[in-house]
C-alpha positions as CSV (number, residue, x, y, z in Angstrom):
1,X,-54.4,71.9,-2.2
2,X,-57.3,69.9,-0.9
3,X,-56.9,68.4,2.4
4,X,-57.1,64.3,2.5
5,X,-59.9,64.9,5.3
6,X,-61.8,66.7,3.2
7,X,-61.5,64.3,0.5
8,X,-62.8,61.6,2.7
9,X,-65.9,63.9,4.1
10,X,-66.7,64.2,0.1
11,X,-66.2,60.7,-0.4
12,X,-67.9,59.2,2.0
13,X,-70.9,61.6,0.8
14,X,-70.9,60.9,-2.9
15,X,-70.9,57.1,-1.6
16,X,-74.8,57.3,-1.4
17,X,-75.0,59.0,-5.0
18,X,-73.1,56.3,-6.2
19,X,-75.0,53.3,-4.4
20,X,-78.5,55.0,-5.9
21,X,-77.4,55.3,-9.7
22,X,-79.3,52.9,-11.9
23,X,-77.8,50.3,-13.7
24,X,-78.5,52.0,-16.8
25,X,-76.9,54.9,-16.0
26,X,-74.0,53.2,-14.6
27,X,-73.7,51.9,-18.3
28,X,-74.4,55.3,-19.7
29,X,-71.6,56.6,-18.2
30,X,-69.1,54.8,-18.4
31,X,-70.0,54.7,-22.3
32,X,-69.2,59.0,-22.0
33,X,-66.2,58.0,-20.1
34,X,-65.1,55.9,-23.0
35,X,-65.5,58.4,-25.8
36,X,-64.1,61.7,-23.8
37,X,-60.9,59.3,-23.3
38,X,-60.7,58.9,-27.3
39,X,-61.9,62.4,-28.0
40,X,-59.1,63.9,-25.4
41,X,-56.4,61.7,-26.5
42,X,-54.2,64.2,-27.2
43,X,-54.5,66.0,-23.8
44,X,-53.6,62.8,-22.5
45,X,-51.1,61.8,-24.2
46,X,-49.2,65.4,-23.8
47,X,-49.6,65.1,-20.2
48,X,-47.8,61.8,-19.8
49,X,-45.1,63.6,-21.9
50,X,-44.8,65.4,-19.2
51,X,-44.4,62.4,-16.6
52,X,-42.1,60.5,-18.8
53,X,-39.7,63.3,-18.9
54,X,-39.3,63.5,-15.5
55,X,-38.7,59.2,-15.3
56,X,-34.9,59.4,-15.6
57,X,-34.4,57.1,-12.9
58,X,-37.5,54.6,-13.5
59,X,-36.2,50.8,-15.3
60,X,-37.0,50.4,-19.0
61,X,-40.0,47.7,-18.1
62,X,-41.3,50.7,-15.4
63,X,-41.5,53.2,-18.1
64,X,-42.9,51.1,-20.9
65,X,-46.0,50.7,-18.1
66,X,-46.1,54.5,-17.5
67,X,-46.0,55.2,-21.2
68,X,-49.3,56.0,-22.7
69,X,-49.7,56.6,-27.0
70,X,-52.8,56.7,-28.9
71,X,-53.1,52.4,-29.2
72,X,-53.2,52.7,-25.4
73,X,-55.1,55.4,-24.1
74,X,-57.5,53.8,-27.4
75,X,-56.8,50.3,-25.1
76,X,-58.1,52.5,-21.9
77,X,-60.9,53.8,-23.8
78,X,-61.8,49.8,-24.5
79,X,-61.6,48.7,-21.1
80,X,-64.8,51.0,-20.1
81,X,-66.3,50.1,-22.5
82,X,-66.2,46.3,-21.8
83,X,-67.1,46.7,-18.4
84,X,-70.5,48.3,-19.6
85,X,-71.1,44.3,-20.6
86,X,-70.7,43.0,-17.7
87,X,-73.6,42.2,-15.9
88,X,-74.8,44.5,-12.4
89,X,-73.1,43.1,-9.5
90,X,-76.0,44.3,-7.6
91,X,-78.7,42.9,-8.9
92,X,-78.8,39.6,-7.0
93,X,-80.9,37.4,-7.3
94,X,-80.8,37.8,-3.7
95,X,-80.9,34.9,-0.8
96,X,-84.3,35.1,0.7
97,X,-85.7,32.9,3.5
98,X,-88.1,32.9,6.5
99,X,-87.3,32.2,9.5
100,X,-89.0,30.8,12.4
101,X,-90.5,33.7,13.9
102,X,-92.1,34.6,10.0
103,X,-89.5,36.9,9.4
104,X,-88.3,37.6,5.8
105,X,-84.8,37.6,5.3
106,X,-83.0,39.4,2.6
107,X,-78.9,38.8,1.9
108,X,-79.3,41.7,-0.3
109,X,-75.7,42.5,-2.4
110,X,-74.4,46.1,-2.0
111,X,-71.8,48.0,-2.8
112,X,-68.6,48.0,-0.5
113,X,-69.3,52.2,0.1
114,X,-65.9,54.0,-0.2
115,X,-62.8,52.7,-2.0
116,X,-59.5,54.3,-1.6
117,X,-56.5,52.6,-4.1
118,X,-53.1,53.5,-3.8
119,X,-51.0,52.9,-6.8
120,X,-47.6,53.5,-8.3
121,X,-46.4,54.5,-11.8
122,X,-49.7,52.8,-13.9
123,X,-52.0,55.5,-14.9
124,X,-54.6,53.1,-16.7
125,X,-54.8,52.4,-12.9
126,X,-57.1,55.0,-12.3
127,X,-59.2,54.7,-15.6
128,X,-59.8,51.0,-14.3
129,X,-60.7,51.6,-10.5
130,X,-63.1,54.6,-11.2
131,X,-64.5,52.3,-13.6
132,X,-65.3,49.2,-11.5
133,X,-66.0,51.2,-8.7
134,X,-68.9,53.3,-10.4
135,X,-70.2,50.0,-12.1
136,X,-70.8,48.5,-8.5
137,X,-71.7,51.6,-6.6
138,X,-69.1,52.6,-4.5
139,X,-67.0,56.2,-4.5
140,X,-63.2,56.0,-5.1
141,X,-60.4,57.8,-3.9
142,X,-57.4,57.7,-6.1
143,X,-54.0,58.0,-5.4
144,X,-51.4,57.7,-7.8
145,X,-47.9,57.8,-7.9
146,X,-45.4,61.0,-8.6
147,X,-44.4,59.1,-11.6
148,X,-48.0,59.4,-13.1
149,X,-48.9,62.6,-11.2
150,X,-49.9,64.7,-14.9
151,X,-51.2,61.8,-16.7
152,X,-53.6,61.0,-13.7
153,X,-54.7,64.6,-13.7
154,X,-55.4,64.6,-17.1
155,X,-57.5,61.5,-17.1
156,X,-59.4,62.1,-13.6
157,X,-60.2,65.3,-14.7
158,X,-61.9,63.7,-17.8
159,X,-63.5,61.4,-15.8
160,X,-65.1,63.9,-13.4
161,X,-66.2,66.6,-16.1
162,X,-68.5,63.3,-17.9
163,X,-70.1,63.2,-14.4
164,X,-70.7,67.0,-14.3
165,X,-72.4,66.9,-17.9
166,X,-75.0,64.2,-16.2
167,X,-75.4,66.8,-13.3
168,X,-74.2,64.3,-10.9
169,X,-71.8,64.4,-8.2
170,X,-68.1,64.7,-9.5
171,X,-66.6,63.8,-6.0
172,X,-68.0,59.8,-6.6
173,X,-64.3,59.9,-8.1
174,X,-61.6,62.0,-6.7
175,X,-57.7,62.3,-7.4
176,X,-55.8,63.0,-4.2
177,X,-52.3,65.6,-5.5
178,X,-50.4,65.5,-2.9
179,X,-48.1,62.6,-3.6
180,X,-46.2,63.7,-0.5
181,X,-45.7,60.9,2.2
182,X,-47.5,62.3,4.4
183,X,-51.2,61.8,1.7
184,X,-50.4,58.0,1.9
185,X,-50.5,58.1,5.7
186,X,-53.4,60.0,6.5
187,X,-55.0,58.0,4.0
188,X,-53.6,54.6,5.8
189,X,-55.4,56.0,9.2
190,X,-59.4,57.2,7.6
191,X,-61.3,54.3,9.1
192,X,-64.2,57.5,9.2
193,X,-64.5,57.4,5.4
194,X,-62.6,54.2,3.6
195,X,-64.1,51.5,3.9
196,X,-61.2,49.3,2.0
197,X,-58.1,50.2,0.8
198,X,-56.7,49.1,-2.0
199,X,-52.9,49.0,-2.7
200,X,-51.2,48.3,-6.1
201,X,-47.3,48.5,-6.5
202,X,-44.0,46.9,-5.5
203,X,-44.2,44.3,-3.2
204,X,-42.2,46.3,-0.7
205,X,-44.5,49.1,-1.1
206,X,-47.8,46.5,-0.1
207,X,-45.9,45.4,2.5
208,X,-45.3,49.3,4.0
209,X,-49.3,49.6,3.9
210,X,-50.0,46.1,5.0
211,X,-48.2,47.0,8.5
212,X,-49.4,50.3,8.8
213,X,-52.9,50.5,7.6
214,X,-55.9,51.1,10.2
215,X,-58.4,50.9,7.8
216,X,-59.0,47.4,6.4
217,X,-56.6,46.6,3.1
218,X,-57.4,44.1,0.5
219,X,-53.4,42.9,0.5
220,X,-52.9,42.4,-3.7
221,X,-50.0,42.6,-6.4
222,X,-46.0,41.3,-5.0
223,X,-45.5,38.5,-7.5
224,X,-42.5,36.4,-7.0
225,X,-44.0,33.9,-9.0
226,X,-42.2,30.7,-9.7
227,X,-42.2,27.9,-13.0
228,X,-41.3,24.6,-12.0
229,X,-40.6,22.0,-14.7
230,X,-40.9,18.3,-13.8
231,X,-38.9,15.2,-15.5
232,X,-41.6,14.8,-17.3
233,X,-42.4,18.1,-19.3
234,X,-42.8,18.6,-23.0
235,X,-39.5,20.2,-22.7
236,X,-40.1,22.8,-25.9
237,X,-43.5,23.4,-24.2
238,X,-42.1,24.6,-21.9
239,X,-39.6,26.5,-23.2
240,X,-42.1,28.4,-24.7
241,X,-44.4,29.0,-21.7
242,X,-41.4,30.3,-19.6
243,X,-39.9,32.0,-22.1
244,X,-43.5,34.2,-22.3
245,X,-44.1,34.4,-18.7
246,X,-41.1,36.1,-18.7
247,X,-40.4,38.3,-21.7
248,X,-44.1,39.3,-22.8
249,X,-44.9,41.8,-19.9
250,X,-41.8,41.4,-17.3
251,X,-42.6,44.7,-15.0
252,X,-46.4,42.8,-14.4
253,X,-46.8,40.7,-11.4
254,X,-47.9,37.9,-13.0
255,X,-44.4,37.4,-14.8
256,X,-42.4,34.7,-13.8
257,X,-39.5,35.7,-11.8
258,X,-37.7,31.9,-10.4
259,X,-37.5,28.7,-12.5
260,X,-37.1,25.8,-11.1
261,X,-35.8,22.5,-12.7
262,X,-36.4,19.1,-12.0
263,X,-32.8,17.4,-11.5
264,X,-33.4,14.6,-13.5
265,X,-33.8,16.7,-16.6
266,X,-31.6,19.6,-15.6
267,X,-28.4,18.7,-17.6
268,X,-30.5,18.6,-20.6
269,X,-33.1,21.5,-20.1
270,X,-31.2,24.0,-18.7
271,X,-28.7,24.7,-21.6
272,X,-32.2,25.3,-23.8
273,X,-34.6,27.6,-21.2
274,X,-31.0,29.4,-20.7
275,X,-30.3,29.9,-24.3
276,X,-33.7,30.8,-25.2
277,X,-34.0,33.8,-22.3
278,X,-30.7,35.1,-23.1
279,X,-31.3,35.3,-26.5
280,X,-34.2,37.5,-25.3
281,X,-31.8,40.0,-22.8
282,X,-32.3,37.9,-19.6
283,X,-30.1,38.1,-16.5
284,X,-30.0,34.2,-15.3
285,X,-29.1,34.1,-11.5
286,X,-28.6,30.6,-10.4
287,X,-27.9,28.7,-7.8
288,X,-24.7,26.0,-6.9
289,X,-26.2,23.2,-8.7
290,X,-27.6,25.3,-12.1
291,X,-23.9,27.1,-12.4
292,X,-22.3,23.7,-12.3
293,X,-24.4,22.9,-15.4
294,X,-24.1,26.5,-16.9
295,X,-21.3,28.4,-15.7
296,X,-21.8,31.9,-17.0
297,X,-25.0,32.3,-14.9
298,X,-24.4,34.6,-11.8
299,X,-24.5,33.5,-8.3
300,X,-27.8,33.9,-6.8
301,X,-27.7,35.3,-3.2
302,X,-30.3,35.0,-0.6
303,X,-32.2,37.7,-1.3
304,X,-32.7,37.0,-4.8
305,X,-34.8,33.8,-4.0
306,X,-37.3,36.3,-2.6
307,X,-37.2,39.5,-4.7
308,X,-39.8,40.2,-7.1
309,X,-37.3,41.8,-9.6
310,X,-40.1,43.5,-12.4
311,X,-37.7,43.5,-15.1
312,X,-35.5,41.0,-17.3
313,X,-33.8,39.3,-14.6
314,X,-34.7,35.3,-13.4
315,X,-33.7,33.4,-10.7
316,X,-32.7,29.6,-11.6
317,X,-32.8,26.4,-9.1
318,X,-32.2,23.1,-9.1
319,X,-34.3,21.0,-7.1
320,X,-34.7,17.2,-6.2
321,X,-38.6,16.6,-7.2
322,X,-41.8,17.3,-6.6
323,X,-41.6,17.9,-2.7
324,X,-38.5,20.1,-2.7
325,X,-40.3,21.8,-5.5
326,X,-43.5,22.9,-3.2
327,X,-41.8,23.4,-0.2
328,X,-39.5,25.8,-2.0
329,X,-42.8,27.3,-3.7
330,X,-44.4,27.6,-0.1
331,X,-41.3,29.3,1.4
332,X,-40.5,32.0,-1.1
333,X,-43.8,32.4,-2.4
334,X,-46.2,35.9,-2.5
335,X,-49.5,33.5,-3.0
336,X,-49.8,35.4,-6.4
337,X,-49.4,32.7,-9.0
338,X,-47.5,29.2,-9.6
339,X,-46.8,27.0,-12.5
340,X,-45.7,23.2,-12.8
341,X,-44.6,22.0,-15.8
342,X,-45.5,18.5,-15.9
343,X,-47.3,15.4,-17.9
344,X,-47.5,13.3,-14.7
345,X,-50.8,13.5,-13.2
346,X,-50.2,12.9,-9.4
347,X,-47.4,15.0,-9.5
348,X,-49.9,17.9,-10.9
349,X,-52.3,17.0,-8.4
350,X,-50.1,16.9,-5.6
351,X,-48.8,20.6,-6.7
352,X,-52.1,21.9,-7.4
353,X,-53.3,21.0,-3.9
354,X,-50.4,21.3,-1.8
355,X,-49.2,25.0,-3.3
356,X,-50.2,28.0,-1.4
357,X,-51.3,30.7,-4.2
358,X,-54.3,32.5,-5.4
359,X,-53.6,30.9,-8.5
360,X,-52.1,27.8,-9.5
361,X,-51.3,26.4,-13.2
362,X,-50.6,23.1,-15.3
363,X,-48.9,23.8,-18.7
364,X,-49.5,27.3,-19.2
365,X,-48.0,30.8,-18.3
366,X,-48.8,33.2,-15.6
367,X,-49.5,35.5,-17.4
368,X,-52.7,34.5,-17.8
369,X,-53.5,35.6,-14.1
370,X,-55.6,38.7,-15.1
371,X,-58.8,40.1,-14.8
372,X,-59.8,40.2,-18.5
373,X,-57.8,36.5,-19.1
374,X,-60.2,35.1,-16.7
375,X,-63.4,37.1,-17.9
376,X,-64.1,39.4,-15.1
377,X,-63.5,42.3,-17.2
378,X,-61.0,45.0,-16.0
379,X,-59.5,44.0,-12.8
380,X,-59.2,46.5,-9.4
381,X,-56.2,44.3,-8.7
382,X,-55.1,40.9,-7.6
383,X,-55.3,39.6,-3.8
384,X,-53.4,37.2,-2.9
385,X,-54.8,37.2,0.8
386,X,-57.0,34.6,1.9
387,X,-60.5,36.9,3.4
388,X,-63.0,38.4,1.2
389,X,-61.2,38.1,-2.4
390,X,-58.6,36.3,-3.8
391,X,-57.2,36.1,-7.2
392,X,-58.2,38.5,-9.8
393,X,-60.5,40.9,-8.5
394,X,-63.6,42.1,-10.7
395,X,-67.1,43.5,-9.7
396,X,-68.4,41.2,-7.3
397,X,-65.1,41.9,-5.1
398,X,-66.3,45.8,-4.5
399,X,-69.7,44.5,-3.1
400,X,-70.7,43.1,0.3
401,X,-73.7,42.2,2.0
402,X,-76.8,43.3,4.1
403,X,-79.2,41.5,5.5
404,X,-83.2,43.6,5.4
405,X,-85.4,41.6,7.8
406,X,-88.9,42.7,6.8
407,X,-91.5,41.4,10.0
408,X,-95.1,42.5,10.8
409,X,-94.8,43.3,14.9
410,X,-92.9,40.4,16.0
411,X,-91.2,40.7,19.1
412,X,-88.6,38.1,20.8
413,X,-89.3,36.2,23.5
């Protein structure tokens, strides 16, 4: 087995090659990407057969994300092919100035260099980072989960053997094996060849490389993402848009995991939302106030007001209005995405400014917080830090900048 150093030396090597592909070519590729992936299908697909018979101990909403058939390895296929129409994220046009000494100045856009992403059971994972990573330059270093250890095999190898056809360096996207430990650490600690890392996965697995990561992380994914539904909400509105946010895709971190209800309407509302998620095999877990009203709902503890639970379970609170609402958001929140509820304007103003998230909606599901929803094309994740990138990450995230000074003998004084 390869070491991780070795990876990294490769890496950091095939960084160049990348950076120096045309944009053309970029395209080209990717477009061979697309169709080996529909050609191969089957050699995909009989890999993750392998992974899935192994995931005895993985949730129902955890497999249904590790399971790939022919409509979505076809889905992965489409994803390349949609980033070949996005435009070059390194084609500027480029800030250009001169200064006082007649110096030209050049904030020329490049690519970021070397990429690592750590990821858990989501093989289209590393269809969509070697993806954006070639479209804006940079090498990637993969490293998937045990869960998805054959499908990613199966896919990186496809991957590498298009690059090998164009007689190009295979190593601009590598698949680290190991999914010891002991990979994820060394990885954490390669400040000589990352130059970001990338981490996908639960929120306490973010956390773990957060706190323990020398090389510089762009923190993305936990999403303990909360609805709150005013006294004034088109109540079957927003029935509906809770009742998606949570059932369409609940193992995503955009899902909604806490509701929270205006009292004023609670007595009312809360029969209906309740109704209309267990009717769709939710777990309600509410507080004092919300089992007064309904009963049958199990008692919340502590913990569940900050757990990011990825499957069919919700957390339910009563609160008093508008400011218990966003100072319950700002506590508990994991600055993914928030939702009000509401027809009253300064009480949507007032959550839209005051809530601390990458992304913040009026009167219309989270689930919407996605690469492709917002038109970046396939995202490399979603940060929901404050520097560099927030939100859904596309292209322009896996660039930076450099400044060429172009002068003709000046000197400083």
């Amino acid at each position: 087995m390869e070491t991780i150093q070795n990876i990294g030396q490769k890496a950091k090597a095939a960084a160049l090659d990348a950076a120096n592909l045309s944009f053309e070519t970029r395209n080209q590729i990717l477009k061979m990407m697309a169709a080996a992936i529909t050609e191969k299908s089957d050699v995909i697909i009989a890999a993750n057969q392998q992974d899935l018979a192994l995931a005895t101990n993985l949730a129902a909403p955890m497999v249904k994300r590790l399971t790939l058939d022919e409509a979505t390895v076809q889905g992965i296929a489409e994803s390349l092919l949609a980033v070949t129409q996005l435009p070059d994220p390194l084609a500027g046009p480029y800030e250009t100035w001169e200064n006082h000494a007649k110096l030209k100045i050049v904030k020329k856009i490049v690519p970021l260099g070397v990429v690592a992403m750590v990821y858990e059971a989501r093989p289209n994972v590393t269809v969509d980072s070697a993806a954006l990573t070639l479209k804006s330059g940079n090498a990637v270093i993969l490293r998937g989960g045990k869960e998805a250890i054959a499908s990613n095999k199966a896919l990186a190898a496809i991957l590498r053997d298009v690059l090998k056809q164009r007689d190009l360096n295979p190593d601009m996207i590598q698949l680290i094996t190991d999914t010891s430990h002991d990979s994820v650490n060394q990885l954490l600690h390669m400040r000589e060849y990352v130059d970001v890392l990338i981490p996908r996965g639960s929120g306490h697995f973010i956390d773990f490389v957060v706190a323990n990561a020398t090389v510089p992380v762009i923190e993305t994914g936990a999403g303990n993402t909360h609805i709150f539904v005013d006294a004034s909400a088109d109540q079957d509105e927003a029935i509906n848009i809770i009742h998606n946010a949570k059932t369409q895709k609940p193992a995503v971190c955009n899902a909604a995991e806490k509701l929270l209800i205006h009292a004023d309407i609670a007595d009312e509302f809360l029969p209906k939302i309740t109704g209309r998620l267990r009717a769709a095999d939710v777990e309600l877990r509410g507080d004092e106030a919300s089992r007064a009203i309904e009963s049958d709902l199990i008692p919340a503890s502590e913990l569940d007001w900050d757990t990011e639970y990825n499957d069919l379970i919700m957390g339910v609170r009563i609160v008093s209005g508008i400011d218990e609402a966003i100072e319950w958001v700002n506590r508990h929140t994991t600055h993914h995405s928030e939702t009000i509820i509401s027809e009253d304007a300064e009480n949507v103003a007032k959550f839209m400014n005051d809530v601390d998230a990458a992304v913040v909606y009026r009167n219309a599901s989270s689930r919407f917080t996605d690469g492709f929803e917002f038109g970046f094309g396939a995202e490399i994740g979603i940060s929901t830090q404050k520097l560099h990138a927030r939100g859904p990450m596309g292209l322009e995230a896996l660039t930076t900048i450099k400044y060429e000074v172009f002068g003709d003998g000046q000197i400083r004084s």
